[in-house]
N, C-alpha and C positions, 0 to 999 in steps of 0.2 A: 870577368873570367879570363885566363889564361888561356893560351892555344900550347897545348904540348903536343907532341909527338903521338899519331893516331894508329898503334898499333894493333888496336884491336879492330878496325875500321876496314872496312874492305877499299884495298888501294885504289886509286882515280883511275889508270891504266886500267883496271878490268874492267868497273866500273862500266869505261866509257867503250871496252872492248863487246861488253853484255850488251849494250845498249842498242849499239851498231848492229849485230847481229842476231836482234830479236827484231830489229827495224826488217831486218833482211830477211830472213825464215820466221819470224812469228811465233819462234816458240823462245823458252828463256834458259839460257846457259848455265846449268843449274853448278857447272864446273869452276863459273868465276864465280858465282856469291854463293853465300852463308845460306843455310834451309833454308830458315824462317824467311830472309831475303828473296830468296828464288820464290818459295810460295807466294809472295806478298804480289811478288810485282807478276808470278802469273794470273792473280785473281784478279789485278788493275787491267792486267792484257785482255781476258776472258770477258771484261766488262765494256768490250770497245772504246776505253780511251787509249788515243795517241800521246806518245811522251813529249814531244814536240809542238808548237804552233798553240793556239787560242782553244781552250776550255770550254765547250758549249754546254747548255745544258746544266749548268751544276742548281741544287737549288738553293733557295734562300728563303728564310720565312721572313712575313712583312713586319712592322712593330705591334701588329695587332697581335699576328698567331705566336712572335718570340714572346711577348705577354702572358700568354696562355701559358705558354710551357714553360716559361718560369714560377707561372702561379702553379701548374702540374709538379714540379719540381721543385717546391717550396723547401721540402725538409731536404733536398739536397744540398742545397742553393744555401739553406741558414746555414749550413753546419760548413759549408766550404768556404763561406766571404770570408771571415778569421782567420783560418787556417790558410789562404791565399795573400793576405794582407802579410801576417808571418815571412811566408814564402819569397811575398817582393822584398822587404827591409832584408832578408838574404842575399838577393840578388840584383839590388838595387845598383842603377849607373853600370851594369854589362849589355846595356845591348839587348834586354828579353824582356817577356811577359809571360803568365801564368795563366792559362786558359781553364776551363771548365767546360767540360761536354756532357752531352746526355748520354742515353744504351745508345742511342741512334745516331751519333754523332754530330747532333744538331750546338754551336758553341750558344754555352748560355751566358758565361759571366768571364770578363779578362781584364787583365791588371798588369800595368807593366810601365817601362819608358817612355816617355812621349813621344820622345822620336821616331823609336824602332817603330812602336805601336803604330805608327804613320807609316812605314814602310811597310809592315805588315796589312794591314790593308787592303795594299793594293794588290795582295792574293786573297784578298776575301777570309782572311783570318782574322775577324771579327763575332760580337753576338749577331745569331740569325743566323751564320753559313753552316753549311752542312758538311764537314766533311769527313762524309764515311768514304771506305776506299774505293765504292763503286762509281763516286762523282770525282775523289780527290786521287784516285790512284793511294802507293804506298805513302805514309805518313804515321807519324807517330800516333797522333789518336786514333785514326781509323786502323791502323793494325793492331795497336793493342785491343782494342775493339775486337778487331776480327778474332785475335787469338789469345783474346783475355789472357794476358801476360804483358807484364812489363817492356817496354819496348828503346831504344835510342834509333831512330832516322836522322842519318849526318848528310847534309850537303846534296851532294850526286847520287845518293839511295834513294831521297825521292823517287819516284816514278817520275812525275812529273817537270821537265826542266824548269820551269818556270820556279818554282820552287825549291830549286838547289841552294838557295841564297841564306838557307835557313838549319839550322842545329837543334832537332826537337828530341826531348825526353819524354812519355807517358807511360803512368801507372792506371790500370784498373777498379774503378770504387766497387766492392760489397755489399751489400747489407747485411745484415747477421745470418741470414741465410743464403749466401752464397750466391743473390743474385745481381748480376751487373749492372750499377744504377748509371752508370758514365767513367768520366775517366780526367786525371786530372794531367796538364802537359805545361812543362814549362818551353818555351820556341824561342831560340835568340839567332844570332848572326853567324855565317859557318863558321867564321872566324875565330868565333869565344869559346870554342866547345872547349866542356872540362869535362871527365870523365866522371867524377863526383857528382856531376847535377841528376841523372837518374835515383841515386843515392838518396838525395835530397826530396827529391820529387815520390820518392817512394815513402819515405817519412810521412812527410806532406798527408799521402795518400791515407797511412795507416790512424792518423791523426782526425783523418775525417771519419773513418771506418769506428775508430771509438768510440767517435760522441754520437756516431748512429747506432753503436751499439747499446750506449749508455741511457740514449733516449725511449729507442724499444723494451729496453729491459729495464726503464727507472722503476724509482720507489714507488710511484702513484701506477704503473700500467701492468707491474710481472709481479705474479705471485710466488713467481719458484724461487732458486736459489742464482748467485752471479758468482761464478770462478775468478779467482784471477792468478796466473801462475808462471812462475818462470824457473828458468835453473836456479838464477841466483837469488836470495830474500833481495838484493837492494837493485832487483828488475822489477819488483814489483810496484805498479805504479807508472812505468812508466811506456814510451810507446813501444818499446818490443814486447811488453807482456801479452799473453795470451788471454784471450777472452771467451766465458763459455756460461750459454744461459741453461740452467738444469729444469727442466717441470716437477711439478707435483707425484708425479710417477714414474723419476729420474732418469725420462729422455731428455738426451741431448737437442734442445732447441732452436741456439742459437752459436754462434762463435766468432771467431776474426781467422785470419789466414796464420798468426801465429800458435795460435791454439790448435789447429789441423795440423799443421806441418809438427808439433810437439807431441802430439799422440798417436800421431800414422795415422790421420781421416782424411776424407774426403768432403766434399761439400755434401754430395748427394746420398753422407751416412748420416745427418741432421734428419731429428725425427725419425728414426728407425733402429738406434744403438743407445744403449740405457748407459747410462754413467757407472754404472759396476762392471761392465765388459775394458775398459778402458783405463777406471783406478780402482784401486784395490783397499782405498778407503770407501766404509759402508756409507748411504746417503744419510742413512738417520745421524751420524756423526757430526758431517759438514753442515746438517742442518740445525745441529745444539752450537757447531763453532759461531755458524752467521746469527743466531738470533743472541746470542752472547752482545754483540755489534761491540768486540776490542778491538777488530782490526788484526787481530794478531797475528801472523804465517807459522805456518804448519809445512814440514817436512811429509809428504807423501808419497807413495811410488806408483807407477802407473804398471798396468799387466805385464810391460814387457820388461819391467825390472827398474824404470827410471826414474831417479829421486829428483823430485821438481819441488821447490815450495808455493802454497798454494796460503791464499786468503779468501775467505768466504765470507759473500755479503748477502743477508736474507730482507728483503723487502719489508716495510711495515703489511700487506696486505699479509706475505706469510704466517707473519705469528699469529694470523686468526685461521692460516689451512690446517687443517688437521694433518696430523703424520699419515702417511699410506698404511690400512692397516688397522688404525686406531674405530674405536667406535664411534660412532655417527646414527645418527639419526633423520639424515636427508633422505628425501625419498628419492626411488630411480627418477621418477618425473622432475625433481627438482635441482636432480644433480647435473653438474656441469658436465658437457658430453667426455669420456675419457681419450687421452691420448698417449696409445698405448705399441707394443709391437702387434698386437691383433688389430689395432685400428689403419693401423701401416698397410695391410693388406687388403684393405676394403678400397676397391676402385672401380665402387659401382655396381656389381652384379645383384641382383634382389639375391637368387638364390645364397652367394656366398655371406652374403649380409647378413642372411639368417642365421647360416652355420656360428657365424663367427658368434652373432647375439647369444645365440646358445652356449656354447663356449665356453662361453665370459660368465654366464651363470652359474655355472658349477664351478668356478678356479677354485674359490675357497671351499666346498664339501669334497667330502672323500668318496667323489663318483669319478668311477674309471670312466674314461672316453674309450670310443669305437672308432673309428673314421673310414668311413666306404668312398672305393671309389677306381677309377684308372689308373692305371701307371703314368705317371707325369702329372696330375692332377693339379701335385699340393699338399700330398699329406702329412708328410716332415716337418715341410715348412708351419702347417698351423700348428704341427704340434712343439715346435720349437717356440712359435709365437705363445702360445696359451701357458707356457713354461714361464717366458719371459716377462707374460703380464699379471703371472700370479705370485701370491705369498713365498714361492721356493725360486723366483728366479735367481738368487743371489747362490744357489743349490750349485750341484751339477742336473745335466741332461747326459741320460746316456743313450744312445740309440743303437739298436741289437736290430740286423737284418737277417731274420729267421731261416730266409729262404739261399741265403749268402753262404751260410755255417754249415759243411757241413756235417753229415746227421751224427759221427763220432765224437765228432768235436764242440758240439751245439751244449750238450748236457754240462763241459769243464765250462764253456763258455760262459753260460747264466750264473751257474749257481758256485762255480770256485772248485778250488779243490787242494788237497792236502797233500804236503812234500811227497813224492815216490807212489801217488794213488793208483798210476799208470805209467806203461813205459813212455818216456819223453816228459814227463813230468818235470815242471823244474822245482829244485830241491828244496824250494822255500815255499812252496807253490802258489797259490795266487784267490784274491779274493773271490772273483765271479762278477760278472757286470754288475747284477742286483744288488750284490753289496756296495758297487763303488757310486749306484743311485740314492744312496743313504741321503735322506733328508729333503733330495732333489727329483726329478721325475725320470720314471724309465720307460723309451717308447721303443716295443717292438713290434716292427715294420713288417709284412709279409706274414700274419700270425696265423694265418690258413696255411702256410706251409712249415708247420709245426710239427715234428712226428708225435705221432698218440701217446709214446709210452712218456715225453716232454711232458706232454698234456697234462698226464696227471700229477707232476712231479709240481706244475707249475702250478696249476689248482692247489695245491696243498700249500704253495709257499704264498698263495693271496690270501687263503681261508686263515693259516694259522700267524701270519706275517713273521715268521723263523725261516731261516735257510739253511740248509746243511750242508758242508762242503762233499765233496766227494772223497772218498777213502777215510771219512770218519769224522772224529771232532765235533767238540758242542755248538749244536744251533744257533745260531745268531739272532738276535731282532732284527729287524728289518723297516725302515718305514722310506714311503714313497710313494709317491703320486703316480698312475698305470694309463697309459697312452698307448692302444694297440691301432696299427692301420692294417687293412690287406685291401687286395682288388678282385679277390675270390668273394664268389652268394655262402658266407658263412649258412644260413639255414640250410640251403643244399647239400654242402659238406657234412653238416650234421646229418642230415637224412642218409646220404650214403654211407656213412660212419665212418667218413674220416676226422671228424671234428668232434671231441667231445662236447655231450649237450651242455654239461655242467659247468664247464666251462666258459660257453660262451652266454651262459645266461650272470656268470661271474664278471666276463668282459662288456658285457653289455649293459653299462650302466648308462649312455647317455651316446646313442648312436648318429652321427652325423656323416651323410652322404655330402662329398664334394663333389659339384657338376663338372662334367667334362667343358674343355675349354670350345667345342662348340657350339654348348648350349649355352656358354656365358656372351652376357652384354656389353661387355668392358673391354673389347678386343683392344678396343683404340688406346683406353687409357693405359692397358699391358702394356702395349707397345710404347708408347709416350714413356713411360715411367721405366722400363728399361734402358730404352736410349738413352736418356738423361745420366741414369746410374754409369751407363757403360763409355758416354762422353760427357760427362759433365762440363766440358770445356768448349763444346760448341752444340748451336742448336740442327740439330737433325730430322732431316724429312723424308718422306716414301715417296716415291713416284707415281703419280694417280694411278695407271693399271699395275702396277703390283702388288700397290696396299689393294686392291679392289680383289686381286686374286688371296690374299693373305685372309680378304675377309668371307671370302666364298668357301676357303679351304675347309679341309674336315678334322686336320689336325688331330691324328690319330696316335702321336707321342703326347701331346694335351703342353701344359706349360713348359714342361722340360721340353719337348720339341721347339718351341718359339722360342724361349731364351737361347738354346744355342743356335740355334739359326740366326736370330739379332746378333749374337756375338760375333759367329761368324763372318756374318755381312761388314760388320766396323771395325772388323780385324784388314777384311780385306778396301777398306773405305784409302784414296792417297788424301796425302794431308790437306790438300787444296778441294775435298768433296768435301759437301755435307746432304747427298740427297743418296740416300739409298735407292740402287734400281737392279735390274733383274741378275747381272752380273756380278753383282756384289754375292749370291745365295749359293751353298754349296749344290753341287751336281744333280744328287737324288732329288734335296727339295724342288726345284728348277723343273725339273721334270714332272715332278706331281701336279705342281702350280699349275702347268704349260697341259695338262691333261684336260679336254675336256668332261664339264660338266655334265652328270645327268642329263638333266633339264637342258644342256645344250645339244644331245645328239639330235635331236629331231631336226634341228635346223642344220646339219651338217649337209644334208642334202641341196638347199636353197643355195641359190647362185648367192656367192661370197659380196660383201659391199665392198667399194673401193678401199683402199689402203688409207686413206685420208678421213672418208665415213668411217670405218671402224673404229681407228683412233679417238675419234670425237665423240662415238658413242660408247668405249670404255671409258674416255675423261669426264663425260657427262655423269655414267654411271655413277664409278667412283667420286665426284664431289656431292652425287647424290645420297650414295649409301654414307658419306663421313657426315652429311649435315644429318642424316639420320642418327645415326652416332652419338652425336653432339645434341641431341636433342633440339633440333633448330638453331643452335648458337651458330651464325655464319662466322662470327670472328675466331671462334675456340675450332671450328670447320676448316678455317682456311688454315690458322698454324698448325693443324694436324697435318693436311695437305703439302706444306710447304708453299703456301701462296698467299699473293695479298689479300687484302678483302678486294680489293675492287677488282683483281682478276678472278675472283669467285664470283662478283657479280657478271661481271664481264662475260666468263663462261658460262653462267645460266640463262643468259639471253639469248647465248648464238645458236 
């Protein structure tokens, strides 16, 4: 490798000017380095290593346990020796080697010069060490680690002096779902750095990423469909193409990072977003190009208007799935569980498990759904789901909020209306939601706060399935699937008469109450399963007493209350957290939390425990209520927590 001119590099002068004066104050001059830089080396600081002097404590696995976890690590381990071997005839005769880490930063496999490799070493850059940034300070694997992102540590960025000596690049591995299986780093001499070796090393990385793609989703184990697509026809094939594994009920299953970054996703929209939200080619299509098996690419565009070409490969086990839709003859008992946008939602609670079972058995008859229940419950949400996992998701959804409209303007709203019907009319005038639900579903939200004289207009338009626009013109046909929710006791409104009966024995084909979110069981996995959406990029934990009050609380906004409150908390998280705790929560919530309990005033009176007892019997509590949660699982207990196992066992001893 060459030594060129280190422009993009933070100069040795500040460098050594940060160093000094984090030696001196303890905290880290975030004015001479780069973010990512500053954060790195405060999380090295925060971890009680000194930059200076002998390394105590790092750890090392012995040839028994790096054994183990090479055998745990097998299909990482096949799929990278190749792609490493590659790597050195690249960079062979500069001075480096090509490492292999786990998620934990344990090195499993390395390949390099003999020499350096011999220099190397004697920092423990070897298989067996460990280094994540808590024992190794800043370094290229353990920060990409940290911050799942591509990384270069030159020289003097180290944290550690001892390891200035050294020019490291790492990339992050995936797996087709987005989870970080380790990290690939090439480490040479400070001397040799080329700015191209990240470059390289990202290839590398994406090159492993395929064939774990390729193997997950082979011919013998995936019965869906494999994307492969790029801008140009002659990208496809090769490592920049995008990668996307479709299911049988065309969610999105699987992907690579160029596949995400080409359709604006996320990791943490896999399994939740169907492949028609995304392209605007139908799936039944892609699935006559792949079982064709010519290979051919196809010019397609995706929602947001962009022509990509695209090749489709359908497994041998496909051409025995039946198309979605088609007749079949399996029974419910025999059939493979579905994986669906209604299954998306299911985390756990009995109650909502039902709703959804029910649901799902009416998509294909033409029963109107009900949905009862609170404000913030959910009830959009399933009915958006139940859209998406039936026969019309390809449709529109229109969603009309009754109680939003109003009462002048509710009647043009629905049903249309014709040029000049009324003053402000526009002169072309306008369909009417109902009409623009054509073929698709129409959910109206709030239907208890419907005025009567609507009532009947709307009766007439489900009995007769015609619509009439306002100020005249002939009826329309009409078809569409009817999703009404409210939070109003429709029977009561009927008794008082504000609800028409006829009505609601019309909307009440298949009534389904959503539980408020204090009576559900899944508090944890809500919480788990937003965090990840809302940082998919690091893992995130509660602080024992404030999850312990999040789980006491009575949550009287119900789901929408807790999603924005999570948001809010990780809007307000600095780059260098990942534990949410009380000052993360906006004002109101804060105070409610801090409120006591019912069942606690009686003890209000009793002399207060020490400030030390207290604590330890909210920390007690709280790992008690999550391994409740968890249903005994102390490992799924502890990463909810944010702790080890053994500091779970630890704490239930004391």
């Amino acid at each position: 490798m060459s030594s060129p001119a280190l422009p993009d590099r933070t100069a040795h002068s500040r460098l050594r000017e940060a160093r000094r004066l984090l030696l001196r104050t303890g905290r880290v001059p975030a004015q001479l380095l780069t973010p990512a830089l500053a954060r790195s080396w405060t999380r090295s600081w925060d971890a009680g290593l000194q930059p200076h002097g002998r390394m105590l404590g790092s750890p090392h696995a012995s040839g028994a346990q790096l054994a183990r976890e090479l055998e745990r690590q097998r299909e990482l381990v096949a799929h990278a020796q190749p792609v490493m071997e590659f790597l050195h005839e690249q960079t062979r005769d500069s001075a480096s080697m090509s490492i292999l880490a786990s998620a934990d930063g344990m090195l499993l496999h390395s390949q390099g010069d003999p020499h350096f490799v011999g220099r190397a070493e004697r920092v423990a850059l070897r298989p067996g060490a460990v280094w994540n940034e808590q024992y190794r300070g800043t370094n290229a694997i353990g920060t990409a680690l940290a911050d799942d992102e591509p990384v270069v540590v030159h020289a003097e960025e180290h944290y550690l002096e001892r390891n200035g000596f050294l020019t490291c690049a790492a990339v992050p591995i995936h797996d087709p779902r987005g989870r970080v299986l380790g990290a690939l780093d090439v480490s040479g001499d400070h001397r040799g750095y080329h700015p191209h070796t990240l470059g390289l090393v990202r290839s590398a990385a994406r090159m492993i990423e395929h064939r774990l793609f390729d193997t997950r989703h082979g011919q013998r184990q995936w019965s869906g469909l494999r994307l492969r697509f790029h801008r140009l026809p002659e990208g496809l094939g090769t490592v920049a193409e995008g990668l996307l594994a479709v299911d049988e009920d065309g969610l999105l299953a699987g992907a690579n990072a160029a596949a995400l970054e080409l359709l604006g996703l996320r990791w943490a929209d896999l399994m939740t977003t169907r492949l028609d939200t995304v392209l605007a080619e139908p799936l039944d299509r892609l699935r006559e190009w792949g079982l064709r098996q010519n290979g051919a690419a196809h010019l397609v565009h995706t929602r947001s208007g962009r022509g990509v070409w695209l090749r489709v490969e359908a497994s041998h086990l496909a051409r025995y799935t039946p198309v979605r839709g088609a007749s079949t003859q399996v029974s419910d008992e025999a059939a493979p569980p579905l994986r669906d946008a209604l299954t998306a939602l299911d985390t756990g609670d009995p109650q909502l498990q039902a709703a959804i079972h029910r649901a799902r058995k009416v998509l294909r008859k033409s029963i109107a759904l009900l949905l009862q229940g609170e404000s913030g419950v959910g009830k959009e949400v399933l009915a958006r789901a139940a859209h998406l996992s039936g026969p019309r998701a390809n449709k529109p959804f229109v969603a009309v909020n009754c109680a939003a409209l109003p009462e002048h303007l509710i009647e043009a709203e629905l049903f249309g209306y014709q040029g000049g019907a009324f003053t402000g009319a526009r002169k072309e005038g306008a369909p009417g939601r109902i009409r623009e639900a054509e073929g698709g579903t129409l959910f109206l939200d709030e239907i208890g706060d419907m005025p009567l004289l609507l009532q009947a207009r709307l009766l007439r338009v489900l009995q007769d399935r015609v619509v009439t626009p306002l100020g005249g013109g002939q009826p329309v046909p009409v078809d569409f699937a009817l999703v009404c929710a409210t939070h109003r006791d429709l029977p009561a409104e009927m008794h008082a008469g504000r609800f028409r009966e006829d009505l609601y024995y019309r909307l009440n084909g298949l009534t389904l109450r959503l539980p408020a979110l204090r009576e559900r069981t899944d508090l944890m996995a809500l919480i788990e399963r937003e965090l990840r959406q809302l940082q998919p990029e690091r893992a995130l934990s509660i602080a024992p007493p404030m999850l312990q009050a999040l789980c006491a609380y009575g949550w009287p906004g119900n789901v929408r209350q807790l999603f924005n409150a999570l948001r809010t908390a990780c809007a307000l998280l600095d780059d260098d957290e990942c534990v949410l705790d009380w000052h993360h929560l906006p004002d109101d919530l804060l105070a409610a939390l801090r409120r006591p309990l019912p069942a606690e005033s009686a003890r209000e009176a009793a002399p207060p425990e020490s400030g030390i007892a207290n604590l330890k019997s909210l920390s007690r509590q709280a790992i008690e209520r999550a391994i409740e949660l968890c249903q005994g699982n102390l490992s799924e207990a502890a990463r909810v927590l944010g702790i080890s196992r053994n500091t779970l066992y630890r704490r239930r001893r004391d």
